[in-house]
C-alpha positions as CSV (number, residue, x, y, z in Angstrom):
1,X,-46.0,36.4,24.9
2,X,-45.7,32.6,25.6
3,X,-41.7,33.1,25.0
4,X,-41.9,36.7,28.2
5,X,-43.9,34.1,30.3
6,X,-41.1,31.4,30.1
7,X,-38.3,33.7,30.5
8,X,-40.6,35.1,33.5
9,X,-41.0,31.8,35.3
10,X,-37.6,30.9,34.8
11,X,-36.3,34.5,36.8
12,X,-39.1,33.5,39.3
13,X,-37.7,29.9,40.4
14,X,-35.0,28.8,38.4
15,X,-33.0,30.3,41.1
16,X,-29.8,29.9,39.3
17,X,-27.6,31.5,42.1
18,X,-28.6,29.0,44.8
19,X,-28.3,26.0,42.9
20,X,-25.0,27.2,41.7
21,X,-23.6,27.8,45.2
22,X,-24.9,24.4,45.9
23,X,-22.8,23.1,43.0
24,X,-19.7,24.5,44.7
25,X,-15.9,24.0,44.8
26,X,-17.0,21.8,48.7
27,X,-19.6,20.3,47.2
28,X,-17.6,18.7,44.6
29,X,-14.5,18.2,47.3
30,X,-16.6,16.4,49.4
31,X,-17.6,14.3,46.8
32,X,-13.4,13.7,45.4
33,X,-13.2,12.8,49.3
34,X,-16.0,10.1,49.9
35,X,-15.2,8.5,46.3
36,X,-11.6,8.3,47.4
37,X,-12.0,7.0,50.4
38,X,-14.6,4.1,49.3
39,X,-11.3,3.1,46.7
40,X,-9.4,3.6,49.7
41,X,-10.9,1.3,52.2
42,X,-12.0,-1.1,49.1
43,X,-8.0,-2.1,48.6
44,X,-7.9,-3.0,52.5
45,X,-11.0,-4.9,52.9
46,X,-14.2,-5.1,50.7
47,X,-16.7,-5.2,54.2
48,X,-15.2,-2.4,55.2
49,X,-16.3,-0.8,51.7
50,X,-19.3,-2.0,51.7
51,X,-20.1,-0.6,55.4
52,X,-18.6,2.9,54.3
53,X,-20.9,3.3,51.3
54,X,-24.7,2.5,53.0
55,X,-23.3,4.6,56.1
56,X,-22.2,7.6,53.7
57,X,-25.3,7.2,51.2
58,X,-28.5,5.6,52.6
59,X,-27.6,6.5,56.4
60,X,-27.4,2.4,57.6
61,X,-25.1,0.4,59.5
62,X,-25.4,-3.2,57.2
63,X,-23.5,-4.9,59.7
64,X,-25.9,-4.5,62.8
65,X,-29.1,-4.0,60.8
66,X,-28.9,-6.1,57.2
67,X,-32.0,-6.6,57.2
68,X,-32.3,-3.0,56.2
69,X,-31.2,-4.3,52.8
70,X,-33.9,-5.9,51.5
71,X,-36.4,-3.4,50.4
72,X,-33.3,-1.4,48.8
73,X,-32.0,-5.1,46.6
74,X,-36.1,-5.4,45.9
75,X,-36.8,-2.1,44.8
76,X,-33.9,-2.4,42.2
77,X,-34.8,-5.9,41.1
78,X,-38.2,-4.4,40.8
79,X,-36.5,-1.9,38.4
80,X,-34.7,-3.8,36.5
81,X,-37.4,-6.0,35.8
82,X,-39.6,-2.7,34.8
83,X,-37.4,-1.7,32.3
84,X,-37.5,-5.0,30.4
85,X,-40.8,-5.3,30.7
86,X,-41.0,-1.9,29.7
87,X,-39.4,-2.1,26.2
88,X,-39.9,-5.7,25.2
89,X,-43.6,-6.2,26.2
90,X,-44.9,-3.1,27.4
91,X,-45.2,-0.8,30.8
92,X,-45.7,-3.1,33.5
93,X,-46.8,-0.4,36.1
94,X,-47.8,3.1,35.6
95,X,-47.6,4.1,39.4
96,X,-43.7,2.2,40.0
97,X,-40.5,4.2,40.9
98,X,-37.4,3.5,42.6
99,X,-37.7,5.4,46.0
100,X,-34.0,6.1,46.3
101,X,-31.4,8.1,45.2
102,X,-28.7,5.4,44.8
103,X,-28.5,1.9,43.7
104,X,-27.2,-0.9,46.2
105,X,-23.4,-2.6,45.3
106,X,-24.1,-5.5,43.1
107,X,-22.0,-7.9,45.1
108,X,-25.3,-7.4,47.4
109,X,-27.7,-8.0,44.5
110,X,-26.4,-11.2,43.7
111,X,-26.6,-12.1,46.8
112,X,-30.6,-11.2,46.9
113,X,-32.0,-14.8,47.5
114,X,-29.7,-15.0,50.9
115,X,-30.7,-11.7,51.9
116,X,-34.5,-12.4,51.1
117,X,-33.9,-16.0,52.6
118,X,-36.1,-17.4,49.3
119,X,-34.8,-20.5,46.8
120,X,-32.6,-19.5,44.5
121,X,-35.6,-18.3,41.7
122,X,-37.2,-15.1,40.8
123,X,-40.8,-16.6,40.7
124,X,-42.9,-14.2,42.2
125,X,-40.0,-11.8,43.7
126,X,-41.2,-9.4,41.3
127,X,-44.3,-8.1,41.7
128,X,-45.7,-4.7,39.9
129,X,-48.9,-3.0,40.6
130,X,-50.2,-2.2,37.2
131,X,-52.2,0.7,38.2
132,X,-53.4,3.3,35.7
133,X,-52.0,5.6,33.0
134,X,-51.9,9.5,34.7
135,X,-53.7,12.4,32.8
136,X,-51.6,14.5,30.8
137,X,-51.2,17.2,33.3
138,X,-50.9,15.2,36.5
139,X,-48.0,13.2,34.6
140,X,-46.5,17.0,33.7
141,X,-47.2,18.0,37.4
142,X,-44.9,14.5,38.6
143,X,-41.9,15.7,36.3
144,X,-41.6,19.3,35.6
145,X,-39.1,21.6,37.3
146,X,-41.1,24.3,39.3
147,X,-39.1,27.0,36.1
148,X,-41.4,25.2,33.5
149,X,-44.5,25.5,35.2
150,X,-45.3,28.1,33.0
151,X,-46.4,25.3,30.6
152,X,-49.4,24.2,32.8
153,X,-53.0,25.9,32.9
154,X,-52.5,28.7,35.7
155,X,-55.0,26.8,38.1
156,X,-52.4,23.9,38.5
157,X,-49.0,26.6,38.8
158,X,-50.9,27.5,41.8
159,X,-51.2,24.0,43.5
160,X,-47.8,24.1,43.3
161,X,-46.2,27.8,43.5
162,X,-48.6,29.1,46.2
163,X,-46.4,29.0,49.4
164,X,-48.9,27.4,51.0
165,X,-50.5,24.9,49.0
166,X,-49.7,21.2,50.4
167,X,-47.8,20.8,46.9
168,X,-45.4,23.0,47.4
169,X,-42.4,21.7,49.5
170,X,-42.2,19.0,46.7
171,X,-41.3,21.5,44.6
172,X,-38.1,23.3,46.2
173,X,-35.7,26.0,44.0
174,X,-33.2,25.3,46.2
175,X,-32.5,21.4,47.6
176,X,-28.7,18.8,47.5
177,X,-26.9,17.7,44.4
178,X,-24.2,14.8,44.7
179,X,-22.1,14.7,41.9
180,X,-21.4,11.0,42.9
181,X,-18.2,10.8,40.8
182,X,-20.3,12.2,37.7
183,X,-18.2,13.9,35.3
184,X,-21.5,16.0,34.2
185,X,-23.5,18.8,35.9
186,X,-26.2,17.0,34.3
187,X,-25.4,14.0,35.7
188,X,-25.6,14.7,39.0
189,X,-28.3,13.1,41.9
190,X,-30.8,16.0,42.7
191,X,-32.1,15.3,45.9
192,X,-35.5,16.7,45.6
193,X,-38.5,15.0,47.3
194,X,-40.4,11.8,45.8
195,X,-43.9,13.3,46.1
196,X,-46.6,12.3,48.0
197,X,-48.9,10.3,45.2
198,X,-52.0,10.8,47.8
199,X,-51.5,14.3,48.1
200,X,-51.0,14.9,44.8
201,X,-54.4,12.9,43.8
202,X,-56.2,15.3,46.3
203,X,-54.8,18.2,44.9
204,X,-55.6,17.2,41.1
């Protein structure tokens, strides 16, 4: 029964035919074309790169608005950090995530201090909310795929599969994937939405 239930929730919203038209022949082009171009433009002049990728992938102009930077170079410091903490002296946050789909060019993160206008030290740059451990479920409801709901109690499928609960649009069958020179299908940035922790409290 468990194994018709799986198989039936997968059918439901796996929705294998959009997601593999989204994987398509232009979607992988368009990728071959922005990741020769960045090599491209790199060869002739590095600012040039530089101004090409945050235009193409976080949708900012560096060289009018740098400032636009720093929470992107802090973010990733902050993530860094959290995964050393992480597996050398414990989690240092249970509520911390990086709220972008790419990481900034390293020749920009070594360059943090200047961008952050601090002394060259990383006293007190990194800061982590600890917060709190989530409950089982509301830690399933943060990662599962809406084709393995089918492994939470029915009450909290529906917070999420009713078309109309709040939940829902964080939960698409059908949302961008950018290959982003990966190799792997697997490997590929899924841009679904970060949900909305509030919401998600109110709901739970």
């Amino acid at each position: 029964a468990n194994i018709e239930e799986a198989e039936r929730y997968l059918d439901q919203y796996s929705n294998k035919q959009k997601i593999s038209k989204l994987l398509s022949q232009q979607v992988l082009d368009k990728d071959i074309k922005f990741m020769s171009s960045l090599v491209r433009i790199y060869k002739g002049d590095t600012t040039d790169a530089k101004k090409y990728y945050y235009e193409e992938k976080y949708k900012i102009n560096v060289s009018r608005s740098p400032q636009e930077l720093t929470p992107i170079l802090t973010a990733y410091m902050q993530g860094l950090q959290f995964v050393l903490s992480y597996y050398y002296t414990g989690c240092p946050s249970w509520v911390w995530f990086y709220p972008y789909y790419y990481s900034p060019l390293i020749s920009d993160l070594s360059n943090l201090m200047n961008h952050l206008n601090l002394p060259h030290t990383t006293e007190n740059l990194v800061v982590l909310e600890k917060g709190k451990a989530y409950d089982p479920f509301k830690q399933l409801l943060l990662i599962l795929p809406i084709g393995s709901l089918h492994l939470l109690p029915e009450p909290m499928r529906n917070i999420v599969c009713d078309e109309n609960a709040p939940l829902h649009p964080y939960y698409p069958t059908e949302f961008e994937v950018d290959p982003f020179g990966a190799v792997f299908e697997t490997e590929y940035i899924a841009k679904i939405p970060f949900v909305d922790e509030k919401l998600l409290d109110e709901e739970y």
